[in-house]
PDB file of N, CA, C and O in Angstrom:
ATOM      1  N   UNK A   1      -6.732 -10.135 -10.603  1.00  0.00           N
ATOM      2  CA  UNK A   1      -5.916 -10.456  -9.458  1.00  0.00           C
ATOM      3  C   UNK A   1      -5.383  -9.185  -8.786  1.00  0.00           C
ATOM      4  O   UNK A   1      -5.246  -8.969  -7.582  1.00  0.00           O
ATOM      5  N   UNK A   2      -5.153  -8.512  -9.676  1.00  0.00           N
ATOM      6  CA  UNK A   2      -4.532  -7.135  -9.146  1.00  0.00           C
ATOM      7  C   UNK A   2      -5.405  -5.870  -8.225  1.00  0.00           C
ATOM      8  O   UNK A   2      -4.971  -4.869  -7.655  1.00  0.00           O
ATOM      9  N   UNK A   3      -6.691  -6.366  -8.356  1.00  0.00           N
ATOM     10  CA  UNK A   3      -7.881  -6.002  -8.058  1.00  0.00           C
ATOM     11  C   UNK A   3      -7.449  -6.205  -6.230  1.00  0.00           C
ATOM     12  O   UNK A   3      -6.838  -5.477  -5.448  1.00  0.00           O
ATOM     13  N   UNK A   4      -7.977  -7.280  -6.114  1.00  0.00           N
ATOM     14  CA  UNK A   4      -7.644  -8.361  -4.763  1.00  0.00           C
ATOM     15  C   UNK A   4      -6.591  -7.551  -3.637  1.00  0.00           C
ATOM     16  O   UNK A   4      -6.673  -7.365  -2.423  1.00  0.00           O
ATOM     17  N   UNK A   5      -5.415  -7.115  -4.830  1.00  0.00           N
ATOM     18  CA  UNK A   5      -4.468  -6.986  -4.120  1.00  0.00           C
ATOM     19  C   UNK A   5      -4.561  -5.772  -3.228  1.00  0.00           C
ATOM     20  O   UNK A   5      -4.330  -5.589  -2.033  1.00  0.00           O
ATOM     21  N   UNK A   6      -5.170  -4.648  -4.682  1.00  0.00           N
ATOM     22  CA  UNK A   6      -5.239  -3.410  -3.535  1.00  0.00           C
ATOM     23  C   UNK A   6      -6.197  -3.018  -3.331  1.00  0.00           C
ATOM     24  O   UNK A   6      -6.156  -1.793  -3.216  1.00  0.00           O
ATOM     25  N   UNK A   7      -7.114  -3.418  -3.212  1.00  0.00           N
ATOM     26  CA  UNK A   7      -8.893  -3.277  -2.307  1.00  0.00           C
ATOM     27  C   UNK A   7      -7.823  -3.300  -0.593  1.00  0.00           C
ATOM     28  O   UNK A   7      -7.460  -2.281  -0.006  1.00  0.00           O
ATOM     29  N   UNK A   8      -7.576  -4.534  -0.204  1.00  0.00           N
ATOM     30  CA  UNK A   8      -7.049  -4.418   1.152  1.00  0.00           C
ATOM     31  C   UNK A   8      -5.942  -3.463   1.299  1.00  0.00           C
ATOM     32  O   UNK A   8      -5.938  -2.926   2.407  1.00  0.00           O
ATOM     33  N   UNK A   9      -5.226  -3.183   0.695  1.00  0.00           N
ATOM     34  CA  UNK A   9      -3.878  -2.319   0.742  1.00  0.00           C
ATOM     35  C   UNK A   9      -4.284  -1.024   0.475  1.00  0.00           C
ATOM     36  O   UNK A   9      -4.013  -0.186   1.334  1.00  0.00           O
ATOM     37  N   UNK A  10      -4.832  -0.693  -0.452  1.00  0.00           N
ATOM     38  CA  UNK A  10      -6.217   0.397   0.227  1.00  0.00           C
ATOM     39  C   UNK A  10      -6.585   1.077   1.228  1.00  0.00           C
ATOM     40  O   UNK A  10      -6.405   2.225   1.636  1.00  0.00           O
ATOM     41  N   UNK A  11      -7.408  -0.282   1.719  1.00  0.00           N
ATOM     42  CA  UNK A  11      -8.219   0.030   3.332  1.00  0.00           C
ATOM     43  C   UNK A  11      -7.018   0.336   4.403  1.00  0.00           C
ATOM     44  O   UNK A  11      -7.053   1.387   5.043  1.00  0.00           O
ATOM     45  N   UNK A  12      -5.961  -0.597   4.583  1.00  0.00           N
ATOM     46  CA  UNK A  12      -4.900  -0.583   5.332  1.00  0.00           C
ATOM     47  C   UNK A  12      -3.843   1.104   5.641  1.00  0.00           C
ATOM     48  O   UNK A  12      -3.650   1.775   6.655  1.00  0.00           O
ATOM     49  N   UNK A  13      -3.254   1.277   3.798  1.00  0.00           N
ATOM     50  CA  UNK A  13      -3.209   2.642   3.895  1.00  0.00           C
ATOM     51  C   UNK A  13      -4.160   3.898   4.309  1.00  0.00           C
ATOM     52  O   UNK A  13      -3.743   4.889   4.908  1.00  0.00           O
ATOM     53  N   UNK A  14      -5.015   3.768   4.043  1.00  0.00           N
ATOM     54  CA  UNK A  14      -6.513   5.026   4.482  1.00  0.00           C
ATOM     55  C   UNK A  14      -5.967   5.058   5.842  1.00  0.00           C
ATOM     56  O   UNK A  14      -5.206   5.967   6.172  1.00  0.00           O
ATOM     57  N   UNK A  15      -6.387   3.905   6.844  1.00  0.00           N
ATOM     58  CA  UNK A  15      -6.707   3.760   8.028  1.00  0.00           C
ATOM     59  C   UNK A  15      -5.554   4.180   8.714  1.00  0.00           C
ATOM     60  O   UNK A  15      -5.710   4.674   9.830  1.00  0.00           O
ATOM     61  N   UNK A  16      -3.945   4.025   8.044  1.00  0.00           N
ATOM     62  CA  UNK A  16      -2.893   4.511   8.961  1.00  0.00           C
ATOM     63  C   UNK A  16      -2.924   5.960   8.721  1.00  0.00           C
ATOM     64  O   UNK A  16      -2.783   6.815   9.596  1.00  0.00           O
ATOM     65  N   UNK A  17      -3.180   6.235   7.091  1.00  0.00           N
ATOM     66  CA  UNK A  17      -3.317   7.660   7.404  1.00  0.00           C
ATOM     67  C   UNK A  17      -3.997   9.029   8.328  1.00  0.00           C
ATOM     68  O   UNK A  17      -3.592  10.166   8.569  1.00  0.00           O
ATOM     69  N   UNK A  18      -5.534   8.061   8.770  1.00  0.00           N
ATOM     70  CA  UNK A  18      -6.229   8.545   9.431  1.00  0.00           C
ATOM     71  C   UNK A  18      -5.672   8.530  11.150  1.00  0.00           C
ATOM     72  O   UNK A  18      -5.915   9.458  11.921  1.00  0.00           O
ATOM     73  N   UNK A  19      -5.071   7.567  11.445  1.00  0.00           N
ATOM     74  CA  UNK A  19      -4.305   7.572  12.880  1.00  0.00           C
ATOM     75  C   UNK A  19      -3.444   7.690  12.860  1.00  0.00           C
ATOM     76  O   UNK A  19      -2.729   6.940  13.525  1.00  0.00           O
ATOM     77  N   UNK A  20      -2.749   8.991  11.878  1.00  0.00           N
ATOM     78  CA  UNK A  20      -1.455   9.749  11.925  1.00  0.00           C
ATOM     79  C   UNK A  20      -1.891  11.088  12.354  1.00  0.00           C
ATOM     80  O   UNK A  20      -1.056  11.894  12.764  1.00  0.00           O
ATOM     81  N   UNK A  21      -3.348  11.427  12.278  1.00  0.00           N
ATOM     82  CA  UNK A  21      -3.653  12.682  12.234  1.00  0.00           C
ATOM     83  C   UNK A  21      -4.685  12.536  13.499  1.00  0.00           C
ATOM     84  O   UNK A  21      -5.222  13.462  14.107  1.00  0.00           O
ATOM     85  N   UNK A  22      -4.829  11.044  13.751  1.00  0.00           N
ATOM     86  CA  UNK A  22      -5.923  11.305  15.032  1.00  0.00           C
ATOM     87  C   UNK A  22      -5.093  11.248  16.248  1.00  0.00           C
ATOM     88  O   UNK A  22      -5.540  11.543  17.356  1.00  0.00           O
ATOM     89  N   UNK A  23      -3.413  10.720  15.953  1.00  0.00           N
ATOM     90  CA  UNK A  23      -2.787  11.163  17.291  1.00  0.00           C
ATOM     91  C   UNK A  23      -1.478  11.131  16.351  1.00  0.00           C
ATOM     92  O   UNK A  23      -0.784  10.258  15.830  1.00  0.00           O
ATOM     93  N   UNK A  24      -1.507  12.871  16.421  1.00  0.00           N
ATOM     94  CA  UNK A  24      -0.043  13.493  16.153  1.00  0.00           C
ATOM     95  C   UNK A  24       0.964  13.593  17.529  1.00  0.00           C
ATOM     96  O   UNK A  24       2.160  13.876  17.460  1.00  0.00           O
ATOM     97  N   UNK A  25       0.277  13.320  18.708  1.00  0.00           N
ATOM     98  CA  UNK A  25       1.346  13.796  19.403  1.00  0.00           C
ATOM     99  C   UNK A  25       1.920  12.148  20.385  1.00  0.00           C
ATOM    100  O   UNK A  25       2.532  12.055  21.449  1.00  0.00           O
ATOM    101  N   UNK A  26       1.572  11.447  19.773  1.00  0.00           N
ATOM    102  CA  UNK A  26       2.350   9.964  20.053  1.00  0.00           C
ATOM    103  C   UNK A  26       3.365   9.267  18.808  1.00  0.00           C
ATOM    104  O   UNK A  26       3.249   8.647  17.751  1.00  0.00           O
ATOM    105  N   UNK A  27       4.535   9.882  19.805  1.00  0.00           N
ATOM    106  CA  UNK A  27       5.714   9.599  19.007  1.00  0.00           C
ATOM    107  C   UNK A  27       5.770   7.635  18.373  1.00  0.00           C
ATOM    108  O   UNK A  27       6.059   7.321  17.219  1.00  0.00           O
ATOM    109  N   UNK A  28       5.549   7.015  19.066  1.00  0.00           N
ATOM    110  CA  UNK A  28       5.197   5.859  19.219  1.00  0.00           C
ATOM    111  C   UNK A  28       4.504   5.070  18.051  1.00  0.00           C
ATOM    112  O   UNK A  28       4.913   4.276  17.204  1.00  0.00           O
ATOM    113  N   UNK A  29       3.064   5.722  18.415  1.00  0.00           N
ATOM    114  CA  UNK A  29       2.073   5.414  16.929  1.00  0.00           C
ATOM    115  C   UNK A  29       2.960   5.892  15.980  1.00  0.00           C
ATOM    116  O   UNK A  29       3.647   5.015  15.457  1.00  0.00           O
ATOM    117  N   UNK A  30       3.200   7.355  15.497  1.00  0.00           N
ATOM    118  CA  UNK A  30       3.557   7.905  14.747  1.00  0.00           C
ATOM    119  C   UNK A  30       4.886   6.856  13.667  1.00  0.00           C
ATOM    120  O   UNK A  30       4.793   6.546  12.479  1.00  0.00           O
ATOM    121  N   UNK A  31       5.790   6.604  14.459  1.00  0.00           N
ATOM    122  CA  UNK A  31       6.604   5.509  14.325  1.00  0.00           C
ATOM    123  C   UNK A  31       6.683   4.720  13.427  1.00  0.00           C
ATOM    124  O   UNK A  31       7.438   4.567  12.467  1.00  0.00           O
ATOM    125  N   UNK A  32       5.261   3.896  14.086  1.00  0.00           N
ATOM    126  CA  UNK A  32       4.976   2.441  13.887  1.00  0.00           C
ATOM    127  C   UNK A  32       4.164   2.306  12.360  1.00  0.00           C
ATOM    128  O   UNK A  32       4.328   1.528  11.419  1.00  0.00           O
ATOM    129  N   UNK A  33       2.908   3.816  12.664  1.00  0.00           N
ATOM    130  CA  UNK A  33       2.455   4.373  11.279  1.00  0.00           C
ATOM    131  C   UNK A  33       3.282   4.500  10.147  1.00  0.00           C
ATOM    132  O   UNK A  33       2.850   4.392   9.000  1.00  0.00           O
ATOM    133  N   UNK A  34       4.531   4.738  10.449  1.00  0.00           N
ATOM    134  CA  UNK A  34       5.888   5.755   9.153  1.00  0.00           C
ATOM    135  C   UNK A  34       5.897   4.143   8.685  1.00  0.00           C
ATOM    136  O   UNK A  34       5.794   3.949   7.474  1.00  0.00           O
ATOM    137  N   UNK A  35       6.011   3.001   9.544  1.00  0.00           N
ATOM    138  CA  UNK A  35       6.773   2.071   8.952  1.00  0.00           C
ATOM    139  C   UNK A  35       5.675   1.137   8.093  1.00  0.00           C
ATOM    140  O   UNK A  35       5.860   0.476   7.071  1.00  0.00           O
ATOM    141  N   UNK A  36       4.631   1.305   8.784  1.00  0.00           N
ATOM    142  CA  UNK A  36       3.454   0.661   7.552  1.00  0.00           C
ATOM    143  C   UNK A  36       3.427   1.488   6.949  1.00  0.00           C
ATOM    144  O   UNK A  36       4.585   1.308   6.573  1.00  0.00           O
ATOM    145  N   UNK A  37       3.070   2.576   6.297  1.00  0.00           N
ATOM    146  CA  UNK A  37       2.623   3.264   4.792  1.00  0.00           C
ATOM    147  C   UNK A  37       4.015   3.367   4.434  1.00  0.00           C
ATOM    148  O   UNK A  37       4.134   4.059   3.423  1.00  0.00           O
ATOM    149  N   UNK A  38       5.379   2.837   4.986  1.00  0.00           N
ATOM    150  CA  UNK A  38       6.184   2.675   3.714  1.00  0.00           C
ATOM    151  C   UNK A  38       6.468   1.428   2.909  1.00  0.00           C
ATOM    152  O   UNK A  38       6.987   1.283   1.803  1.00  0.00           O
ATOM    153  N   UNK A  39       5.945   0.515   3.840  1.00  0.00           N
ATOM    154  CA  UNK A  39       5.995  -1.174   3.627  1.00  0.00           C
ATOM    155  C   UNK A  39       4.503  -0.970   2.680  1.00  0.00           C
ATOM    156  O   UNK A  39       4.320  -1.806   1.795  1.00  0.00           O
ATOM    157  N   UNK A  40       3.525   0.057   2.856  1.00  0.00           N
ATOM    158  CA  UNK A  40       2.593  -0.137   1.692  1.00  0.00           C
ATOM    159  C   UNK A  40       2.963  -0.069   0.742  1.00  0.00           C
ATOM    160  O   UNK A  40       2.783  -0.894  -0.154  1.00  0.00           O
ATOM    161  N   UNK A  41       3.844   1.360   0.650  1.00  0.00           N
ATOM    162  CA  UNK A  41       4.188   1.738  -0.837  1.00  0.00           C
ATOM    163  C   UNK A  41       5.345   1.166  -1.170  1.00  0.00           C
ATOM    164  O   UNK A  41       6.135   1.641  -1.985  1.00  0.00           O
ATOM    165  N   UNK A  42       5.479   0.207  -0.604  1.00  0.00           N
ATOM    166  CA  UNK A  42       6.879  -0.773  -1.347  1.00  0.00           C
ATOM    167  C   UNK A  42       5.980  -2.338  -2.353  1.00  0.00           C
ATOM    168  O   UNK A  42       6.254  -3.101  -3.280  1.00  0.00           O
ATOM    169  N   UNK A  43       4.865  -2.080  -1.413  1.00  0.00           N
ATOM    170  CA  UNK A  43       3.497  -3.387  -1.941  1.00  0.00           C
ATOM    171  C   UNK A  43       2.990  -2.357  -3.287  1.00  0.00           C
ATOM    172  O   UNK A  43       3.162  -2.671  -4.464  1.00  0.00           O
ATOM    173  N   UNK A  44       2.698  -1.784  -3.079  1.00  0.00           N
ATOM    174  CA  UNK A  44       2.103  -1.011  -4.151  1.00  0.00           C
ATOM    175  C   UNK A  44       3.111  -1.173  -5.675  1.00  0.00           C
ATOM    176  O   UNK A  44       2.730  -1.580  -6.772  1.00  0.00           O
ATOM    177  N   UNK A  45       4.422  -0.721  -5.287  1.00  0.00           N
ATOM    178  CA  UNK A  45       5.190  -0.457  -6.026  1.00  0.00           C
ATOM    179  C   UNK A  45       5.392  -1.865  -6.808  1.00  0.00           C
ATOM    180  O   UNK A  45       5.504  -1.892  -8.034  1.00  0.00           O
ATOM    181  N   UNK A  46       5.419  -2.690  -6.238  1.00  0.00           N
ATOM    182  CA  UNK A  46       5.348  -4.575  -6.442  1.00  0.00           C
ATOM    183  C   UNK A  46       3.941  -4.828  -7.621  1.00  0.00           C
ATOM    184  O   UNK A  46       3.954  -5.234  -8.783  1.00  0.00           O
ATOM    185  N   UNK A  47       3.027  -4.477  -6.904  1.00  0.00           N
ATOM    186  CA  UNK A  47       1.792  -4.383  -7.473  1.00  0.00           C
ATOM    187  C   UNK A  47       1.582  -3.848  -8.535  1.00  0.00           C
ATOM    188  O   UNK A  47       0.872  -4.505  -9.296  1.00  0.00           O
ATOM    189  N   UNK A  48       2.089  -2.455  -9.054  1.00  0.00           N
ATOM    190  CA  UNK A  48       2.464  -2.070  -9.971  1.00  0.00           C
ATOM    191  C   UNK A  48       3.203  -2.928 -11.348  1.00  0.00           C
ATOM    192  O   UNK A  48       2.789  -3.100 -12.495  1.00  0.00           O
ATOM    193  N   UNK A  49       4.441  -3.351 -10.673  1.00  0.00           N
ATOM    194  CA  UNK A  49       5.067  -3.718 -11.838  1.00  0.00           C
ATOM    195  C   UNK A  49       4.536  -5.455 -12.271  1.00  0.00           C
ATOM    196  O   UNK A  49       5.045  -6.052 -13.220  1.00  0.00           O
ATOM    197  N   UNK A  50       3.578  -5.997 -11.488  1.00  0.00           N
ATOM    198  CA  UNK A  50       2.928  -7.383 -11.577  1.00  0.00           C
ATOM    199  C   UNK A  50       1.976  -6.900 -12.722  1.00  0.00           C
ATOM    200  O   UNK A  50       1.896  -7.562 -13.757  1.00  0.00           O
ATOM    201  N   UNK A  51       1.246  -5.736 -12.543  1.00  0.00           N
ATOM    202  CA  UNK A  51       0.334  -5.465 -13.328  1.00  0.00           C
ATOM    203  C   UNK A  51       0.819  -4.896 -14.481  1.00  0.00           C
ATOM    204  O   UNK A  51      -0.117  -4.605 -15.227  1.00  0.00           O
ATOM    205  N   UNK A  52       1.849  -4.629 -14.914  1.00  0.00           N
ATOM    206  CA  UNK A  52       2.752  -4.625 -16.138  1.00  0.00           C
ATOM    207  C   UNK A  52       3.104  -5.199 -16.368  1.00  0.00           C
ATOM    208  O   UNK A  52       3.089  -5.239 -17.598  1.00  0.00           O
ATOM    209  N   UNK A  53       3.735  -6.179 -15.826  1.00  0.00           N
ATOM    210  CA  UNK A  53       4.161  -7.562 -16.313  1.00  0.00           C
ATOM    211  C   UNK A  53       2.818  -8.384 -17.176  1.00  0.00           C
ATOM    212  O   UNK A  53       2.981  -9.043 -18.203  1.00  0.00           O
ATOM    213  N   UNK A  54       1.541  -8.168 -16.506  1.00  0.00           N
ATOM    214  CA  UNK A  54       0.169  -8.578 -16.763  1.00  0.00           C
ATOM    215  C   UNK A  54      -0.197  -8.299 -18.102  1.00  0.00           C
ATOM    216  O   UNK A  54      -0.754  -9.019 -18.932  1.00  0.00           O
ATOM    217  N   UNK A  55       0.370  -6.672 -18.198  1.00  0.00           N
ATOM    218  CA  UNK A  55      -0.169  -5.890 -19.572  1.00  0.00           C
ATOM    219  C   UNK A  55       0.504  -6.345 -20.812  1.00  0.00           C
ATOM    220  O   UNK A  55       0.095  -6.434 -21.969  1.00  0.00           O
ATOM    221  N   UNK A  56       1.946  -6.678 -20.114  1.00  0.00           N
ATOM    222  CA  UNK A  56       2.712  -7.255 -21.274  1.00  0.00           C
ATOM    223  C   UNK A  56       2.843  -8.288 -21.642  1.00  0.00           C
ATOM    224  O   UNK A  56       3.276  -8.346 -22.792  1.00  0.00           O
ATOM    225  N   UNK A  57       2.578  -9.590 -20.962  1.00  0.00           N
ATOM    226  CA  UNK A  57       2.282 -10.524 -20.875  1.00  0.00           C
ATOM    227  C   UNK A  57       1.173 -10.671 -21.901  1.00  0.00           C
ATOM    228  O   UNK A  57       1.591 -11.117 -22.970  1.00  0.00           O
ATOM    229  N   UNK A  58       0.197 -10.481 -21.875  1.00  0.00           N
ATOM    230  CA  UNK A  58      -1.222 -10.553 -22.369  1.00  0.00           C
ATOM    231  C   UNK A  58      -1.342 -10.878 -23.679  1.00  0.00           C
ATOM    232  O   UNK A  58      -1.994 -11.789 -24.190  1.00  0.00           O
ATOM    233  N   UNK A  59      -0.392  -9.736 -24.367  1.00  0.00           N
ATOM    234  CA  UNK A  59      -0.367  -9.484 -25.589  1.00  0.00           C
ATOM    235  C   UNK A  59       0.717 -10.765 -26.289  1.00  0.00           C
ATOM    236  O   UNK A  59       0.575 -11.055 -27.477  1.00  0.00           O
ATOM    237  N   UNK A  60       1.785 -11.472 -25.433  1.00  0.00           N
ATOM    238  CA  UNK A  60       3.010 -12.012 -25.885  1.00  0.00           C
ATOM    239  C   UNK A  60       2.532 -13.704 -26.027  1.00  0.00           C
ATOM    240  O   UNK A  60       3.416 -14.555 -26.127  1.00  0.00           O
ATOM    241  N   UNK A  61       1.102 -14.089 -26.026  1.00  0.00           N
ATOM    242  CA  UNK A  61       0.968 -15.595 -25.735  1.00  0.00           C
ATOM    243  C   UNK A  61       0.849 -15.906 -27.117  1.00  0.00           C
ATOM    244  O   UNK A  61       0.708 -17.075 -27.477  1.00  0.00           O
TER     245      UNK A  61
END
C-alpha cells in the first residue's frame, strides 16, 4: 500500500522541483511551488509513520 502512495507523490514532487528551476524568476509559481513540496513533505512524513505503524503491526498479530 505504501508503494501506491509514493510512486504519485514522487512524480508530483520531481515535477515541482523541476518548475522551480525552469522559472526562478516568477514570484508567483515560485509561491505556489513552496506550498506543494511542503504539503508533500507533510504526506511523506504521514507515509512514513503508516509504514511503521505497518512494520510494527506485522509482527503484533
Amino acid at each position: 500500500m505504501i508503494h501506491e502512495l509514493n510512486t504519485p507523490l514522487f512524480i508530483i514532487i520531481g515535477r515541482a522541483e523541476l518548475l522551480q528551476n525552469e522559472r526562478p524568476d516568477d514570484p508567483v509559481v515560485q509561491e505556489h511551488l513552496t506550498i506543494i513540496l511542503a504539503q508533500a513533505e507533510r504526506l511523506q512524513e504521514i507515509i512514513e509513520g503508516l509504514r511503521d505503524e505497518e512494520r510494527g503491526g506485522a509482527g503484533n498479530s
